[in-house]
TORRO-330482 format. One line per 10 residues: number of its first residue (from 1); their letters; for each residue x negated, y negated, z negated of N, C-alpha, C. Coordinates in steps of 0.1 Angstrom, whole numbers. Each point is the difference from the previous one (the first is absolute). Example, Ala and Ser with C-alpha at 12.3 -4.5 7.8 and 13.67 -1.06 7.14 Angstrom:
1	AS	-132:57:-78:9:-12:0:-9:-12:0 | 4:-11:7:-9:-11:0:8:-11:-8 $
//
This chain:
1	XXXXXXXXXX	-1709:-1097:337:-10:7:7:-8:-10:9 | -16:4:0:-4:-11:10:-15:5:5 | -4:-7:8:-14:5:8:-11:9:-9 | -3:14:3:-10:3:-7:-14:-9:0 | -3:-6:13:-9:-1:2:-3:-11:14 | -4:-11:-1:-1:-9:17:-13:-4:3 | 1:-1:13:-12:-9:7:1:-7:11 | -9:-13:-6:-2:-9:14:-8:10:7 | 5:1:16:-11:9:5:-10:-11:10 | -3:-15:-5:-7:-10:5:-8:2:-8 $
11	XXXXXXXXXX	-1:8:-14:-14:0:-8:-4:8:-1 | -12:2:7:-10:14:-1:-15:-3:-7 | 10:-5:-9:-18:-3:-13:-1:12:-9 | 9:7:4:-4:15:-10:-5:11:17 | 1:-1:13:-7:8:2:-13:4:3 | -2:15:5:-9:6:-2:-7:1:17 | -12:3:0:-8:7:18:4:14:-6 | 8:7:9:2:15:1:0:3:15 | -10:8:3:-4:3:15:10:12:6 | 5:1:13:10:7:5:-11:6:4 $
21	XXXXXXXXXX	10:17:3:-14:10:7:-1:-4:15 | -11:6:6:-6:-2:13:6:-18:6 | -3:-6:-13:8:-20:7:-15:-4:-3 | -1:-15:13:-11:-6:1:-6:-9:-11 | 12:-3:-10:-3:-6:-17:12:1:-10 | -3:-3:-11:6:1:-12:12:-7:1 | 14:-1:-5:10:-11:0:0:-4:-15 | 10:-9:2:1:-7:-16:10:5:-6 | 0:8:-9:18:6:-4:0:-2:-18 | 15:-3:1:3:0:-10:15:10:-2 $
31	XXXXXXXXXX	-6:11:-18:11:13:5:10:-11:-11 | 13:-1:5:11:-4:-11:3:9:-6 | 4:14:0:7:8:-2:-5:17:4 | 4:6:-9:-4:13:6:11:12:-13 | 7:7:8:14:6:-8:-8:16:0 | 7:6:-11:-2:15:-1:1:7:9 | 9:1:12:-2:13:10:-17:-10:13 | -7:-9:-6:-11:-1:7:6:-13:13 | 9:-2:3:1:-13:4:-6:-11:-4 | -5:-10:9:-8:-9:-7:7:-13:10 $
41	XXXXXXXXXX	-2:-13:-3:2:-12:10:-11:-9:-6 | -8:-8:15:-7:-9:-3:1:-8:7 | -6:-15:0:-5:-10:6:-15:2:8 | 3:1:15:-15:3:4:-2:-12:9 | -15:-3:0:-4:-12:9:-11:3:14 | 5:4:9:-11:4:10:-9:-13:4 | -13:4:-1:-9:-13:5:1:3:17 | -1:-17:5:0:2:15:-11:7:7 | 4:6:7:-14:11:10:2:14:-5 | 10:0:-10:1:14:-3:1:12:8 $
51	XXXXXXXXXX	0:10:-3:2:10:5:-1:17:-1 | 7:9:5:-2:16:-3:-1:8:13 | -12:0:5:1:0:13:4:21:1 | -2:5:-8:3:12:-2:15:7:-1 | 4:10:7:12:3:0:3:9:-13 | 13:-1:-2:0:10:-12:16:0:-8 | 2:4:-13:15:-3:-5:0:-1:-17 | 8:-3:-5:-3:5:-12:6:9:-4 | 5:8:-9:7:12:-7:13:-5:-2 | 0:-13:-6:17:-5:-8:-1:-12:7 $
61	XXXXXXXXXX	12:-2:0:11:-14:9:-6:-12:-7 | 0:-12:10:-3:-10:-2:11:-8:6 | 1:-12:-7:13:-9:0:-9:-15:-3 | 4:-11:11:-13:-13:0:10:-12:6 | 0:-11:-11:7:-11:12:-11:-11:-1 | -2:-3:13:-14:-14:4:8:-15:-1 | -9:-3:-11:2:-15:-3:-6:-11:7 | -17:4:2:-4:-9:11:-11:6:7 | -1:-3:17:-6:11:10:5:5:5 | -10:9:6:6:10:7:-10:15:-8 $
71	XXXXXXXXXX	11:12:6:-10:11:-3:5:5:11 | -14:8:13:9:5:9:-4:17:-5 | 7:9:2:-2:14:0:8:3:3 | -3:15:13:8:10:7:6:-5:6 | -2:-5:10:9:-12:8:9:-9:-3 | 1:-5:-9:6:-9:-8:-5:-10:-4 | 2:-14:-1:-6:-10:-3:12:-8:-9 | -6:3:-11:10:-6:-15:-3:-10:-3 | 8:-8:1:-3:-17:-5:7:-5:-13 | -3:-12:-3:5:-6:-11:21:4:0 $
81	XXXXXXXXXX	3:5:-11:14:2:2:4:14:2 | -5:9:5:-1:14:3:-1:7:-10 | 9:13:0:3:6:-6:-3:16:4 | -12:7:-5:-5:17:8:0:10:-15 | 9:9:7:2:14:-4:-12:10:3 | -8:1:-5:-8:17:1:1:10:-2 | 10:14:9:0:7:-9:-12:10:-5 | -2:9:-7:-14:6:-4:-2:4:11 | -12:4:1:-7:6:12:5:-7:14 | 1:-14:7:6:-10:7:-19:2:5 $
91	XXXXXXXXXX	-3:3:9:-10:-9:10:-6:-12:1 | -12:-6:-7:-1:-10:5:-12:1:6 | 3:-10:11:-11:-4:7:-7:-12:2 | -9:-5:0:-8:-12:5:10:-8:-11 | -2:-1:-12:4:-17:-7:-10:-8:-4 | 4:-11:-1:-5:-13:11:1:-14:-7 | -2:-1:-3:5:-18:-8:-11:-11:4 | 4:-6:12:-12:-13:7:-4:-9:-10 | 14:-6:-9:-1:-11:-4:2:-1:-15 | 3:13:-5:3:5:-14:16:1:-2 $
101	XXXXXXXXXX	5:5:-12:8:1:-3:7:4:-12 | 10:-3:-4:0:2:-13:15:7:0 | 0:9:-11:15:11:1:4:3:-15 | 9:4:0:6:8:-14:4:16:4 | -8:11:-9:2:10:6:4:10:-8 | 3:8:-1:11:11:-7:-11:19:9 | -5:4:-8:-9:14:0:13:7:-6 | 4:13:5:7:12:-7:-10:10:-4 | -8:-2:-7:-7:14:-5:-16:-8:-2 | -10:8:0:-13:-3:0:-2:-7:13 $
111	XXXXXXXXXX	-8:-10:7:-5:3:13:-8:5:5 | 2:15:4:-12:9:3:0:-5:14 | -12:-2:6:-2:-3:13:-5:14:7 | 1:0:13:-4:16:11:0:-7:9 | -13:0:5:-7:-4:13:8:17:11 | 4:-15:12:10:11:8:-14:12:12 | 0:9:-3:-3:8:8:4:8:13 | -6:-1:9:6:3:13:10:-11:2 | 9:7:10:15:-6:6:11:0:-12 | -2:4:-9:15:1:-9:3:-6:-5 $
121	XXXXXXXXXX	12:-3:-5:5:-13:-8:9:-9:11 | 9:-7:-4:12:-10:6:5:-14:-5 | -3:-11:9:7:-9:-14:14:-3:4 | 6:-4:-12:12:1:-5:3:-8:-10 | -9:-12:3:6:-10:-9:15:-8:3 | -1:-5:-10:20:-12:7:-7:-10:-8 | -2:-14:13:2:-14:-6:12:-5:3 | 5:-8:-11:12:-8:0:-6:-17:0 | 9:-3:8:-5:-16:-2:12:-7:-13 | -5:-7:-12:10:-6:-10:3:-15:6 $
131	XXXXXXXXXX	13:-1:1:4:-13:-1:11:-6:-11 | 1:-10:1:11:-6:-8:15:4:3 | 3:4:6:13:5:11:6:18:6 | -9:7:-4:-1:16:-1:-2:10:-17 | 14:5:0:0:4:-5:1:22:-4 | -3:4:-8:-1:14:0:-8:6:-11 | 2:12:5:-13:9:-3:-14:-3:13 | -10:-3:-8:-16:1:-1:-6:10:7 | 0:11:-10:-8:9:-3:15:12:-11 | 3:8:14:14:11:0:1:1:-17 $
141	XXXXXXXXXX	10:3:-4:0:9:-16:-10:15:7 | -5:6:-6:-4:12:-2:-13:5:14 | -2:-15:7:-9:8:6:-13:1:-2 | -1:14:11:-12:3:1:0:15:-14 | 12:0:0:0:9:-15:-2:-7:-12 | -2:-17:-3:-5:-5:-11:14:-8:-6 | -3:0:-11:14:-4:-9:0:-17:2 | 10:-6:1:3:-14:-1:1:-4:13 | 0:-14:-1:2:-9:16:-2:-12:-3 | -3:-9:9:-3:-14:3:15:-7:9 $
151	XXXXXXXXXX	1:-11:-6:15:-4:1:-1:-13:3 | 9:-7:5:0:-15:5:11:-4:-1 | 3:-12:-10:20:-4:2:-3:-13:-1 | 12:-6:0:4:-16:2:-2:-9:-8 | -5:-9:-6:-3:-8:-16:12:5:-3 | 0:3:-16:8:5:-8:-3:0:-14 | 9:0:-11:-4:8:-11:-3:11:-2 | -7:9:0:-4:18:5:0:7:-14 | 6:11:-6:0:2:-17:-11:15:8 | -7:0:-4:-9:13:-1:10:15:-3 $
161	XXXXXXXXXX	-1:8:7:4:12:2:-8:11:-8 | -16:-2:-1:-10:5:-4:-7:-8:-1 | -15:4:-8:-12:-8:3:-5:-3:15 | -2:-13:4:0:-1:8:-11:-10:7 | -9:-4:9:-8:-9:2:5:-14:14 | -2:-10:-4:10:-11:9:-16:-8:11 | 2:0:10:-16:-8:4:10:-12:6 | -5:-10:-7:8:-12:5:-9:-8:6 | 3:2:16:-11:-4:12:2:-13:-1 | 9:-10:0:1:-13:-1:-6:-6:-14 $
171	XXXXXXXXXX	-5:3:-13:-7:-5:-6:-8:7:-2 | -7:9:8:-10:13:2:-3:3:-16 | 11:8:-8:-2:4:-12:4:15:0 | -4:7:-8:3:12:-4:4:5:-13 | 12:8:-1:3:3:-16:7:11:-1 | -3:9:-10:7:15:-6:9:-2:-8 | 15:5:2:8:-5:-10:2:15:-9 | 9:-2:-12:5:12:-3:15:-2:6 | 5:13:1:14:4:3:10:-11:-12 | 10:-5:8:9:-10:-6:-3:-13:3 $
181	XXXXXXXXXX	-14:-5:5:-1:-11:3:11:-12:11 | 0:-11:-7:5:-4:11:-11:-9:10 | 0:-3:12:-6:-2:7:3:-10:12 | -8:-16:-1:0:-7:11:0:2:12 | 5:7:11:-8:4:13:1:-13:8 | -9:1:12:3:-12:9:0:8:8 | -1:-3:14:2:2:12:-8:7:9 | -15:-6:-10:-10:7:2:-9:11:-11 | 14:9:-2:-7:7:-15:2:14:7 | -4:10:-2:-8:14:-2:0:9:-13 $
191	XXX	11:7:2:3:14:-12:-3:8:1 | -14:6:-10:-1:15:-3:4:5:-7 | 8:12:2:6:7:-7:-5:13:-2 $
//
């Protein structure tokens, strides 16, 4: 058994300008992946000065770890290393990126965007900070009502349980395995399940 599918996520010579709604310009994204129930994960590059000065949410959960920059949103200021859970309908406000930024990000569904109206809406995001030395669950089994989890263990041999996707932040690569795989982890590796 072995990787469906990998990437350097240093090479974005396949991506595309796809404009975020109510944002001040286009980002650079490249989709790796996109599964039958409408999940999708990509490589996005925010240019510096960016921004979405509009409040609003989307419909389906978003899941993002920042490789380089910062992205600030909803009072939060996510830097290189960070690790943010969105669940659907999460609040955002005022996001921000001074100096640009660049992320790997995981969409549960379409991204329908909804400009926030009135007072309503709450944010509820969770950033985790990743290090070499913290281990766990990510991103819970089952939240938010969505099937799977985001996982973190100790360099290991790891045999796949399911199909599964590994983000190996220390050689900033990404890859979809099938179930049975066995798997390099380091210290600085990342399981979706």
């Amino acid at each position: 058994m072995a990787a469906i599918k990998s990437q350097d996520l240093r090479d974005m010579s396949d991506a595309v300008d796809v404009p975020i709604p109510d944002s001040s310009a286009a980002v650079k994204m490249h989709r790796l992946h996109t599964w039958e129930n409408g999940t999708s994960v990509m490589i996005v590059n925010f240019p510096a000065g960016w921004s979405r000065p509009v409040d609003g949410s989307y419909e389906c959960a978003e899941e993002f770890f920042v490789f380089e920059g910062e992205l600030q949103m909803s009072g939060d200021i996510v830097v290189a290393g960070d690790h943010t859970w969105v669940p659907p309908h999460s609040l955002r406000i005022g996001a921000y990126t001074p100096n640009g930024a660049v992320a790997l990000a995981w969409f549960y569904g379409a991204p329908k965007w909804n400009r926030r109206e009135g007072a309503e809406g709450s944010v509820t995001q969770i950033k985790t900070h990743i290090d070499a030395i913290t281990f766990g669950e990510i991103r819970p089994a089952g939240a938010d009502g969505l099937a799977g989890k985001t996982i973190k263990l100790p360099a290991s041999n790891y045999v796949a349980p399911a199909q599964c996707e590994v983000l190996d932040i220390a050689n900033r690569t990404w890859s979809l395995y099938e179930a049975g795989s066995e798997i390099k982890l380091t210290d600085l590796s990342l399981i979706r399940l």
